[in-house]
C-alpha positions, -999 to +999 in steps of 0.1 A: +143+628+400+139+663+399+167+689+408+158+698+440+151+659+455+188+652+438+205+679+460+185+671+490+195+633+490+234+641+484+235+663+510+219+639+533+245+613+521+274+630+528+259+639+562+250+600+568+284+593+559+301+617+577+277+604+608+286+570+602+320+575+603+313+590+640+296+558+652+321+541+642+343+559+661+322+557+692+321+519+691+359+511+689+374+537+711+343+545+737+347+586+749+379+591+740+367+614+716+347+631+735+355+671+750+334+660+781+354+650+814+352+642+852+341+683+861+314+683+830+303+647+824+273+656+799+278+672+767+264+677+734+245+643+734+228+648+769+212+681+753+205+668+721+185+644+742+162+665+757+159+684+728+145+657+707+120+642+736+110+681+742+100+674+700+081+641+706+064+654+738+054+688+720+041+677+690+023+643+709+004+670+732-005+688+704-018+656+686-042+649+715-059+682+702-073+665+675-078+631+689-090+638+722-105+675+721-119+668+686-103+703+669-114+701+637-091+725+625-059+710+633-075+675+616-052+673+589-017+672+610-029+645+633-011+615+620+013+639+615+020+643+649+021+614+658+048+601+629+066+633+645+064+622+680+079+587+669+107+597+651+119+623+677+116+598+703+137+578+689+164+601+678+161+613+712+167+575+728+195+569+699+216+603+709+216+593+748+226+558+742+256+571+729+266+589+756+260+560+784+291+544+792+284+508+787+262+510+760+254+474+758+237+472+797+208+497+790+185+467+797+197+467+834+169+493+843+145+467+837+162+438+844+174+455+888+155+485+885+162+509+915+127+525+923+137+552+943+158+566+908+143+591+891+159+585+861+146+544+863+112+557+864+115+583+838+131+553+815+103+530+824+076+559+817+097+560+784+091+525+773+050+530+779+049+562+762+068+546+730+047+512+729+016+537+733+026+557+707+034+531+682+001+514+683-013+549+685+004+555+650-013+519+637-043+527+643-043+565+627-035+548+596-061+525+596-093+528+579-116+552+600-141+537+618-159+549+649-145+517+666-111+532+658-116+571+666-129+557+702-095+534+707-075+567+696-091+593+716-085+565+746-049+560+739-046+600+735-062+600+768-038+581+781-005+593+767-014+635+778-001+624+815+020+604+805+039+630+782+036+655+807+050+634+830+083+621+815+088+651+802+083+666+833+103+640+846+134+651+824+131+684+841+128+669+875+161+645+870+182+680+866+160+701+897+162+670+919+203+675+914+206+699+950+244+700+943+236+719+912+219+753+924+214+763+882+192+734+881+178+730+915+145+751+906+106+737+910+102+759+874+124+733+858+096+706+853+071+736+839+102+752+818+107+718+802+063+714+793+064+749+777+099+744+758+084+710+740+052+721+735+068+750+719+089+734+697+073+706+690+045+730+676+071+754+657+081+718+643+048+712+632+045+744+617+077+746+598+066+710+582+033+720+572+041+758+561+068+744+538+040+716+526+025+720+491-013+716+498-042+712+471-066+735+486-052+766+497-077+780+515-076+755+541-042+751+537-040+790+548-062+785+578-041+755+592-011+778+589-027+808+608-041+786+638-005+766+644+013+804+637-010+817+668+002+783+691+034+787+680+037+822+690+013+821+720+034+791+735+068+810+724+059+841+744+050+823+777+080+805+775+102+837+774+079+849+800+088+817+823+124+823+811+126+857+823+114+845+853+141+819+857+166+840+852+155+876+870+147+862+902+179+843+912+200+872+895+177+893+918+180+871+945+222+871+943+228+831+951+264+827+941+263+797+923+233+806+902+244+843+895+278+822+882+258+803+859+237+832+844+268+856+840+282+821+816+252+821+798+246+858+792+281+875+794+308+845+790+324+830+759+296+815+742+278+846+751+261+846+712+245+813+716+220+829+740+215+867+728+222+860+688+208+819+681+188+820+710+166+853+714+172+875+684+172+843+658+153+817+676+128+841+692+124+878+682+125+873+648+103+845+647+074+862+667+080+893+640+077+868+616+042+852+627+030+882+643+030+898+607+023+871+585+006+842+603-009+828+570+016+832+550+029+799+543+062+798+535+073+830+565+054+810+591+073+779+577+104+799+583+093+812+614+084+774+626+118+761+617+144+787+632+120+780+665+126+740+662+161+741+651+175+767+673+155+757+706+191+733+710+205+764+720+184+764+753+189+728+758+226+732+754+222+765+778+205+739+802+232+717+807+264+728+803+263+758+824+249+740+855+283+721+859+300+746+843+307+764+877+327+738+901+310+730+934+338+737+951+358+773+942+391+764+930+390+731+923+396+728+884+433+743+896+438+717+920+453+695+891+458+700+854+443+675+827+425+678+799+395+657+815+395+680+847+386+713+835+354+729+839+356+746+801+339+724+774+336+727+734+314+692+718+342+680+695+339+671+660+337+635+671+301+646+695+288+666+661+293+634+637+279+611+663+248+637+664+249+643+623+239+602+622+211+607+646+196+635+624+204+622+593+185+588+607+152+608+615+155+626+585+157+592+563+128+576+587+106+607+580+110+609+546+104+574+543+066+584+565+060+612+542+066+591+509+044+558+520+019+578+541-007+609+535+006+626+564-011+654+560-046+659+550-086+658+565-091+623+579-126+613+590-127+618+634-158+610+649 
């Protein structure tokens, strides 16, 4: 095993064990743990959640480029993708189990579904895009035959509404909150499309820039075409972002001013202005507005997008119930579970260090057993 594989694997053991150890922790004493309370109910896991299905939804959309709209070009990440697409989906379904209270009733959305719930419907649009996806990957592995190219641009058909609409759906269960002004915005749905498809691509870009590849010409091209989506789709989501956050500042709403002076000027002011814009964003677009076909720098570029988009997630939901819905109301009584100030614990990070170090193990797995990435014969 060569030196670099050796330290890659200890690192992800100590980080599996470390993330066990949180699990573990979750299933014998429940939240306790948690920093989360009665005033700020989601936490770190809620926003890990749509994090990780902002992944699976990006980088499925951006699969359907290559089996529905035939772009030769993006041929060799197409299974790709779609391993990508699983793997986040499931990290993202893994990280909000945790944070459900009974963990062991998640079955009682199919079993006495609600229909008017949006959050039933998003967890039953869930279960099709997953069984969709899974035979989608079985048959991208398969030999290619026209009868299978025709079967996976269908299925690629059919899962492009059906990403755009549960993840669309994830944005519509926070705007459809009216008790939350923050969240209560028709932008939401949109803002949530963009942010996957953004980091779903940056994800895409970060795997392949960091690939080794035998022909590097065509290597290079790959790399310049996903370094122009990534940085198209990065600067209309900032442009979207801007627009989420001038107008209601312009506009002077109380509650939503209250929320955007937490994000931009309040204690965790950094996570916005340093992770956020300067490392998540500016730097990147420098970076693949520069060098788009340099490997390695778009590969950089790709990966502070994808890693650091948690920032905005986290930005989504902690500073809509952040502000109290009624002035005053965290001084009513004083406990530790009624205050409107909230820090994820080291207990929330472990639990989330098992989910990554999961995926991680699952994709490494992929990229050992499969040819993930290479030309494949589309009709």
């Amino acid at each position: 095993m060569r030196t670099r594989g050796k330290i890659f694997w200890t690192i992800w053991v100590i980080v599996a064990l470390c993330g066990t150890f949180g699990v573990w922790q979750r299933l014998t004493q429940g939240h306790l743990l948690a920093n989360y309370g009665s005033y700020i109910p989601w936490g770190l896991w809620v926003a890990a959640y749509i994090y990780f299905v902002g992944l699976s939804a990006g980088a499925f959309l951006l699969s359907s480029l290559v089996y529905v709209f035939k772009v030769k070009i993006l041929e060799p990440v197409g299974r790709l993708a779609l391993v990508v697409s699983v793997i986040t989906l499931f990290m993202a379904l893994l990280a909000i189990w945790f944070d459900i209270g009974h963990m062991e009733r998640f079955w009682f959305v199919f079993a006495r579904p609600n229909f008017r719930s949006m959050m039933a419907w998003m967890i039953w649009l869930y279960t099709a895009y997953f069984l969709l996806l899974l035979f989608e990957v079985f048959l991208a592995f398969r030999r290619a035959t026209v009868r299978r190219d025709v079967w996976l641009k269908r299925l690629g058909a059919l899962g492009v509404p059906l990403a755009i609409a549960f993840h669309g759906g994830v944005g519509a269960l926070f705007a459809v909150v009216g008790a939350r002004v923050y969240w209560h915005s028709s932008l939401f749905p949109i803002l949530f499309l963009t942010g996957a498809l953004t980091s779903g691509g940056a994800l895409l870009l970060a795997i392949v820039g960091w690939a080794r590849s035998e022909d590097d010409e065509h290597h290079r091209d790959l790399v310049r075409v996903l370094s122009r989506i990534t940085l198209g789709l990065l600067s209309f989501d900032l442009l979207l972002e801007w627009a989420e956050i001038s107008v209601p500042w312009w506009g002077g709403l109380v509650e939503h001013v209250a929320s955007l002076k937490l994000i931009l000027f309040g204690p965790f002011w950094w996570v916005f202005w340093i992770t956020h814009l300067l490392l998540g964003s500016l730097l990147p677009i420098l970076l693949l507005a520069r060098w788009p076909d340099k490997p390695k720098v778009a590969g950089l570029a790709g990966a502070l997008v994808a890693t650091l988009f948690m920032s905005v997630r986290l930005n989504v939901v902690i500073p809509g119930l952040a502000v109290p819905i009624l002035p005053g109301i965290e001084e009513a009584i004083r406990h530790p579970r009624l205050t409107t100030f909230y820090v994820p614990s080291l207990h929330e990070w472990l639990v989330l260090m098992f989910v990554i170090a999961l995926g991680i193990l699952f994709f490494r797995l992929a990229l050992t057993r499969f040819h993930l990435i290479g030309h494949e014969r589309v009709k």
